[in-house]
Biotite code that builds the C-alpha atoms (Angstrom):
import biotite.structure as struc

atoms = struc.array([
    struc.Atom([-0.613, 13.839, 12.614], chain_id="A", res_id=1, res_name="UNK", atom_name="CA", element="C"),
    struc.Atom([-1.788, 11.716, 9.395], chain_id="A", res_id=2, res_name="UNK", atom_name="CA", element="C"),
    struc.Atom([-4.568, 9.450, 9.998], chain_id="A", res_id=3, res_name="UNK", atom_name="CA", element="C"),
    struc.Atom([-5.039, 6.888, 7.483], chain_id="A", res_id=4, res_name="UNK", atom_name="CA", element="C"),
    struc.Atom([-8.061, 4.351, 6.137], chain_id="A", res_id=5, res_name="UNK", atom_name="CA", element="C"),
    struc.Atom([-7.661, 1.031, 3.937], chain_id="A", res_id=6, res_name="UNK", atom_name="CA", element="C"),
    struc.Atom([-10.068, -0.579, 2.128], chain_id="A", res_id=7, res_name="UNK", atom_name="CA", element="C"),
    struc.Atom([-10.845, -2.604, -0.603], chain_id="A", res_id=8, res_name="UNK", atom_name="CA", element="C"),
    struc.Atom([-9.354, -5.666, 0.917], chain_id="A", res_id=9, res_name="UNK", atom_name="CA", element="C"),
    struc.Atom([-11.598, -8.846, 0.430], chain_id="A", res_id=10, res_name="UNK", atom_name="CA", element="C"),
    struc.Atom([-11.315, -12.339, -0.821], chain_id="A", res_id=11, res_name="UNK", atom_name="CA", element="C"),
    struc.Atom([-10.471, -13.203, -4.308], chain_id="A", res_id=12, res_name="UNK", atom_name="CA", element="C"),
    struc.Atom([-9.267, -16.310, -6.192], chain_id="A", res_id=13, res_name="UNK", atom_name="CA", element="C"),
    struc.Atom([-6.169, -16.979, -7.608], chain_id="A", res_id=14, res_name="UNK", atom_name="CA", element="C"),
    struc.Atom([-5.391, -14.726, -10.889], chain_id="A", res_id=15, res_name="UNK", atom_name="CA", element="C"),
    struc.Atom([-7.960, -12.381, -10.089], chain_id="A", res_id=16, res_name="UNK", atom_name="CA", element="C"),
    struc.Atom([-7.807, -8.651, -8.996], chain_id="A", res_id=17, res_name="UNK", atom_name="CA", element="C"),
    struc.Atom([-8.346, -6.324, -6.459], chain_id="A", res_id=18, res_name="UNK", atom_name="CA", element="C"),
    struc.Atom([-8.098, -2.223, -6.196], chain_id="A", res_id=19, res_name="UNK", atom_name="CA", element="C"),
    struc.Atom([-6.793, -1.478, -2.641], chain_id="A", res_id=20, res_name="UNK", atom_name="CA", element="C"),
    struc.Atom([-7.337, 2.595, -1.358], chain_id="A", res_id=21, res_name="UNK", atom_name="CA", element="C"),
    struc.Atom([-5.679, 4.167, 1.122], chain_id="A", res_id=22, res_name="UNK", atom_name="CA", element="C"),
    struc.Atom([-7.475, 7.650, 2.467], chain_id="A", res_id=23, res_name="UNK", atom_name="CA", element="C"),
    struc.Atom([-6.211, 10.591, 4.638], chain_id="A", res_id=24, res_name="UNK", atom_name="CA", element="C"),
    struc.Atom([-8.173, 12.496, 7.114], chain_id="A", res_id=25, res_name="UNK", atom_name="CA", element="C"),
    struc.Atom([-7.044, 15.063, 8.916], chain_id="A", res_id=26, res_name="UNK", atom_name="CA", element="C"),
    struc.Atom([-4.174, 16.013, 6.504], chain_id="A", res_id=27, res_name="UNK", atom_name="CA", element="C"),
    struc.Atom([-3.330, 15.541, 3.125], chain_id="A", res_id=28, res_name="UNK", atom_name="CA", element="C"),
    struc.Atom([-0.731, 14.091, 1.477], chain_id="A", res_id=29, res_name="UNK", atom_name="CA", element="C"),
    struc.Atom([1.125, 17.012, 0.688], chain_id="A", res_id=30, res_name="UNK", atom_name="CA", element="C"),
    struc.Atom([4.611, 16.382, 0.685], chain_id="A", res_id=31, res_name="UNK", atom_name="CA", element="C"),
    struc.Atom([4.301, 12.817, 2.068], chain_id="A", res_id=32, res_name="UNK", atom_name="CA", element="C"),
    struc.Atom([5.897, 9.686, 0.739], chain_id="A", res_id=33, res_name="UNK", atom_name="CA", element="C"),
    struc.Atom([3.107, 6.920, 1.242], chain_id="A", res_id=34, res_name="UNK", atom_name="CA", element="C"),
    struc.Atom([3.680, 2.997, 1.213], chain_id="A", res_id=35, res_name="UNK", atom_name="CA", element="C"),
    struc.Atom([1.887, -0.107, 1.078], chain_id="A", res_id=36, res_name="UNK", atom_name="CA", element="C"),
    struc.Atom([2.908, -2.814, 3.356], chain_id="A", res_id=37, res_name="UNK", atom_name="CA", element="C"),
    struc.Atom([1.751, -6.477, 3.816], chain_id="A", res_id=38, res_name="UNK", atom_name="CA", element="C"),
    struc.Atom([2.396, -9.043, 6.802], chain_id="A", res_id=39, res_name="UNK", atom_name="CA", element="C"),
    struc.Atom([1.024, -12.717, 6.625], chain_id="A", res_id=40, res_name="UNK", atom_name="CA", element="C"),
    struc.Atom([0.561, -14.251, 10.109], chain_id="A", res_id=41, res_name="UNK", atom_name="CA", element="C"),
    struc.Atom([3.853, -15.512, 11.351], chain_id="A", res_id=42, res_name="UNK", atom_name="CA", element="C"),
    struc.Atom([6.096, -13.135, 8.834], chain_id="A", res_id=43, res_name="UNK", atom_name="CA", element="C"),
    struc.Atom([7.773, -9.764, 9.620], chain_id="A", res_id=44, res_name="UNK", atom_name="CA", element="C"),
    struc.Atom([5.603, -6.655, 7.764], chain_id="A", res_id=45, res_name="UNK", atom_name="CA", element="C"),
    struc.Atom([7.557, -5.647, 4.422], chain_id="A", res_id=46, res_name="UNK", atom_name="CA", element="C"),
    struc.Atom([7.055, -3.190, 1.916], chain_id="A", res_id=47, res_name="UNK", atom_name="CA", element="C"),
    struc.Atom([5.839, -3.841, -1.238], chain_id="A", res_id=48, res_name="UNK", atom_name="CA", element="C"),
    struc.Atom([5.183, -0.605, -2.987], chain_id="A", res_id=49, res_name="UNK", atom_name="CA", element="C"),
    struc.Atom([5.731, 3.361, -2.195], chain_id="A", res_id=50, res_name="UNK", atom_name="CA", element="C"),
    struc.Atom([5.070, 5.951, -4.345], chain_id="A", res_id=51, res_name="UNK", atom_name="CA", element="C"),
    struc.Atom([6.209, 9.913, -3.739], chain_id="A", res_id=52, res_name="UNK", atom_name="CA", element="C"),
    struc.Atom([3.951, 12.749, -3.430], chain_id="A", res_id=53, res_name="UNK", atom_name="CA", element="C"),
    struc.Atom([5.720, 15.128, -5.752], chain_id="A", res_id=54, res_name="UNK", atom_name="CA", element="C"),
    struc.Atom([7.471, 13.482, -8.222], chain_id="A", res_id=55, res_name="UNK", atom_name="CA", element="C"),
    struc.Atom([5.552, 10.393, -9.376], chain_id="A", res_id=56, res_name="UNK", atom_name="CA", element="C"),
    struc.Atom([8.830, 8.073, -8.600], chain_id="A", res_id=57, res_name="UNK", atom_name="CA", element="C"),
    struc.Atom([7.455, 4.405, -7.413], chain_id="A", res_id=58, res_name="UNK", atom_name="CA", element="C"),
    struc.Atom([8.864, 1.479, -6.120], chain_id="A", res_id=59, res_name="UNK", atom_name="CA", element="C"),
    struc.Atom([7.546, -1.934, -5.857], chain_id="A", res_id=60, res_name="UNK", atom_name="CA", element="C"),
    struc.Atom([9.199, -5.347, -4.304], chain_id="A", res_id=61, res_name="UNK", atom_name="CA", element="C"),
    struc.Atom([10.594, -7.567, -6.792], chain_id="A", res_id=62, res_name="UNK", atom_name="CA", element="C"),
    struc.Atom([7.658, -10.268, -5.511], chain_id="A", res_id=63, res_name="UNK", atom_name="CA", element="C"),
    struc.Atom([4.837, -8.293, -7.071], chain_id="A", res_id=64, res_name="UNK", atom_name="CA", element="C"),
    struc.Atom([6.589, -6.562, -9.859], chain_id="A", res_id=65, res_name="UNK", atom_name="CA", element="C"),
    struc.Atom([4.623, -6.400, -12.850], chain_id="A", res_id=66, res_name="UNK", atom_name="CA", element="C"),
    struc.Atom([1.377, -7.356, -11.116], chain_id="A", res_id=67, res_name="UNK", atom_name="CA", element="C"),
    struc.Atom([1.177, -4.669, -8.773], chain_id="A", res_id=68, res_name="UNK", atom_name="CA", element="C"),
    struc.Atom([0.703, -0.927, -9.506], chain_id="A", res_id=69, res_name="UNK", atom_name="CA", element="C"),
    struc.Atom([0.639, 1.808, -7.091], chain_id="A", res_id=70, res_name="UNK", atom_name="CA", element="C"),
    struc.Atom([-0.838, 5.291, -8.096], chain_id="A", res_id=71, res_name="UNK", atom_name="CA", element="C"),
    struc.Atom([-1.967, 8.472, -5.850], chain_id="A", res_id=72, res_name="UNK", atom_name="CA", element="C"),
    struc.Atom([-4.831, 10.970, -6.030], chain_id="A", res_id=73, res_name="UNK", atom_name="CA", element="C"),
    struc.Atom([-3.714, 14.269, -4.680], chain_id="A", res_id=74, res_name="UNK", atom_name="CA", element="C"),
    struc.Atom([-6.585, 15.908, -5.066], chain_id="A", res_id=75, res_name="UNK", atom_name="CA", element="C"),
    struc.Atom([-8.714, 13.453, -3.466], chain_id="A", res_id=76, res_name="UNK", atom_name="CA", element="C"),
    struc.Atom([-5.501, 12.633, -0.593], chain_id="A", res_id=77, res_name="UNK", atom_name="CA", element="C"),
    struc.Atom([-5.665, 9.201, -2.014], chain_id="A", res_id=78, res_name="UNK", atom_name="CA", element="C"),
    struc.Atom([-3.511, 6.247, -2.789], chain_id="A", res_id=79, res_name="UNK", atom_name="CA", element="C"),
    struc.Atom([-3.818, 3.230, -4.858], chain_id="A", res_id=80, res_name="UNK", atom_name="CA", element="C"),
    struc.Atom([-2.623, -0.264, -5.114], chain_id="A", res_id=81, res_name="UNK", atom_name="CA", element="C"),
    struc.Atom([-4.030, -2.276, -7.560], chain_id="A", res_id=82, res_name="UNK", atom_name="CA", element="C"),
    struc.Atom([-3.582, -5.732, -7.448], chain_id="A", res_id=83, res_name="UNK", atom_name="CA", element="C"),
    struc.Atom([-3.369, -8.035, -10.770], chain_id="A", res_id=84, res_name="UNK", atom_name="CA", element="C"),
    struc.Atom([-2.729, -11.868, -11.305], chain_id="A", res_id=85, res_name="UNK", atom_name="CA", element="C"),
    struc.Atom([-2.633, -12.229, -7.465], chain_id="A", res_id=86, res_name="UNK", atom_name="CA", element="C"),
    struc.Atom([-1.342, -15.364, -6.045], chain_id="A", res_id=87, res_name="UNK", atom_name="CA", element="C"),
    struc.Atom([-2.633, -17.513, -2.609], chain_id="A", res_id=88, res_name="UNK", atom_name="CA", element="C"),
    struc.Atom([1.404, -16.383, -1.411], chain_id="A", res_id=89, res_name="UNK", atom_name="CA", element="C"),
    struc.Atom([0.216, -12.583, -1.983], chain_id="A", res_id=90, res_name="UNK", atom_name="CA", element="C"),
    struc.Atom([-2.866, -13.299, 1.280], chain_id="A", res_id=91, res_name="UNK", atom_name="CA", element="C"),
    struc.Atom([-2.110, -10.707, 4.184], chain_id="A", res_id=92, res_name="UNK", atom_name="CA", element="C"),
    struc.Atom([-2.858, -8.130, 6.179], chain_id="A", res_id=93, res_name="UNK", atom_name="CA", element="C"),
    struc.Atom([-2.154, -4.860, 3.836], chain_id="A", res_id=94, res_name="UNK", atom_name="CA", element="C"),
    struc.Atom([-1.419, -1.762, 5.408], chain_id="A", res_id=95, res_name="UNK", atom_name="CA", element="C"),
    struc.Atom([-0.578, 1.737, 3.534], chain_id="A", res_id=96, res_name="UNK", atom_name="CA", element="C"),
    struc.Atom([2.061, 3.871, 5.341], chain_id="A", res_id=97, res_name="UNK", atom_name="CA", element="C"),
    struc.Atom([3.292, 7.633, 5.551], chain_id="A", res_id=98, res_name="UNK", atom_name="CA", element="C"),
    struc.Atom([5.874, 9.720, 6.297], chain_id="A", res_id=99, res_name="UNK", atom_name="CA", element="C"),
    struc.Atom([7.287, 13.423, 5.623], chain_id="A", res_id=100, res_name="UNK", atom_name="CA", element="C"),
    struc.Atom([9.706, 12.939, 3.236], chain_id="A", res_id=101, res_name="UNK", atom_name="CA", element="C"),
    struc.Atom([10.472, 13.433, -0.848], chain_id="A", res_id=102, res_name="UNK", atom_name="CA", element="C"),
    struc.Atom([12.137, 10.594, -1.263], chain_id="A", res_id=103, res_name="UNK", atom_name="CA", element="C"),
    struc.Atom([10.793, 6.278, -1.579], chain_id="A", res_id=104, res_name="UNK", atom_name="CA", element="C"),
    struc.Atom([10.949, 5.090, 1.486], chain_id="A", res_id=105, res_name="UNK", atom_name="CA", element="C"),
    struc.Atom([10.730, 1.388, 2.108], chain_id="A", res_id=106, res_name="UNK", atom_name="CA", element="C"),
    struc.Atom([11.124, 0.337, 5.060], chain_id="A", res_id=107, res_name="UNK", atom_name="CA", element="C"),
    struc.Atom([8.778, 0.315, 8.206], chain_id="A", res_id=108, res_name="UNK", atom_name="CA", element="C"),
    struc.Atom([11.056, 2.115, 10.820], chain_id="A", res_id=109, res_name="UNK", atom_name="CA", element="C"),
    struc.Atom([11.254, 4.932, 8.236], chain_id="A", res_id=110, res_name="UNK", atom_name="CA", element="C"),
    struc.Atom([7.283, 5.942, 8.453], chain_id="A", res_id=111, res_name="UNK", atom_name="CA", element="C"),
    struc.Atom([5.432, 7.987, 11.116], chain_id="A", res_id=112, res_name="UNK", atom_name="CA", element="C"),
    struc.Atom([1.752, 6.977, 10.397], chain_id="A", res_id=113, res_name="UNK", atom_name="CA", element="C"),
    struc.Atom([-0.393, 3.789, 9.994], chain_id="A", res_id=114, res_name="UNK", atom_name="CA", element="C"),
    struc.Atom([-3.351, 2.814, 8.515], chain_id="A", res_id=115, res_name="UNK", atom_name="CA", element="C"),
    struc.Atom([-5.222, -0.241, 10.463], chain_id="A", res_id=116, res_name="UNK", atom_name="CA", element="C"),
    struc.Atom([-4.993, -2.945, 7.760], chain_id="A", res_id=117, res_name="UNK", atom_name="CA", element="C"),
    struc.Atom([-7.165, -4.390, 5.573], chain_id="A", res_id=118, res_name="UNK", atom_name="CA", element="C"),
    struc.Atom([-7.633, -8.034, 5.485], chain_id="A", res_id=119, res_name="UNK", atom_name="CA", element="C"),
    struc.Atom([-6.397, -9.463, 1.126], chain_id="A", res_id=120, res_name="UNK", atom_name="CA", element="C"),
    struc.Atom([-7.191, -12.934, 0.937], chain_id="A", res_id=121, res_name="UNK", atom_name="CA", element="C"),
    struc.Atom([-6.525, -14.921, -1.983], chain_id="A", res_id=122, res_name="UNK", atom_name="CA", element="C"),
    struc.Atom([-7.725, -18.410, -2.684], chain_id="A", res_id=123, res_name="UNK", atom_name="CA", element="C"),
    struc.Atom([-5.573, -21.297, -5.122], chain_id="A", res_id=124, res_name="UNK", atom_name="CA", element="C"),
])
C-alpha cells in the first residue's frame, strides 16, 4: 500500500506557472510508474503526464505538451509536475497516481493508488 500527498496546487493567472509535488509515505517509489491526472467538474479524469521509476521514459498528453514537464526524486520518493504557460482550460482537480509496473501507464483503471487532489486554478 502507497499512500500519496499533492500539493502545490493554487491559483494562478493565465501564462503563469506552478510546481505541483506529489509525496509517498509509507513506501517509496521503487519500482513504481507514477502519473499525474486532472478532472475539471463535469469531465471524465485523464492523464496528462507519467513518468517511470527506472528508466526516466515520460509521457505527457498532447494538450500540455511543451508546457508541462514531469520529473521524479527517488531519493526524496518524490514526483514533479511543473506547470508552464498554463491556460484557464488547464483549471482542475490534479491528482498524481501509482502503480507497480516498469512501463508508462496512462490510463486510470491501470493504477492501484491515489493521491487526494489538489485544487490548480487558473484565471484568463
Amino acid at each position: 500500500q502507497v499512500q500519496l500527498v499533492e500539493s502545490g496546487g493554487g491559483l494562478v493567472q493565465a501564462g503563469g506557472s506552478l510546481r505541483l509535488s506529489c509525496a509517498a509515505s509509507g513506501r517509496t517509489f521503487v519500482s513504481y510508474v507514477v502519473g499525474w491526472f486532472r478532472q475539471a467538474p463535469g469531465k471524465e479524469r485523464e492523464c496528462v503526464a507519467a513518468i517511470s521509476w527506472s528508466g526516466g521514459r515520460t509521457y505527457s498528453a498532447d494538450s500540455v505538451k511543451g508546457r508541462f514537464t514531469i520529473s521524479r526524486d527517488n531519493a526524496k520518493n518524490t514526483v514533479s509536475l511543473q506547470m508552464n504557460s498554463l491556460k484557464p482550460e488547464d483549471t482542475a482537480v490534479y491528482y498524481c497516481a501509482a502503480a507497480y509496473s516498469t512501463a508508462i501507464l496512462t490510463t486510470l483503471k491501470q493504477y492501484d493508488y491515489w493521491g487526494q487532489g489538489t485544487q490548480v486554478t487558473v484565471s484568463s
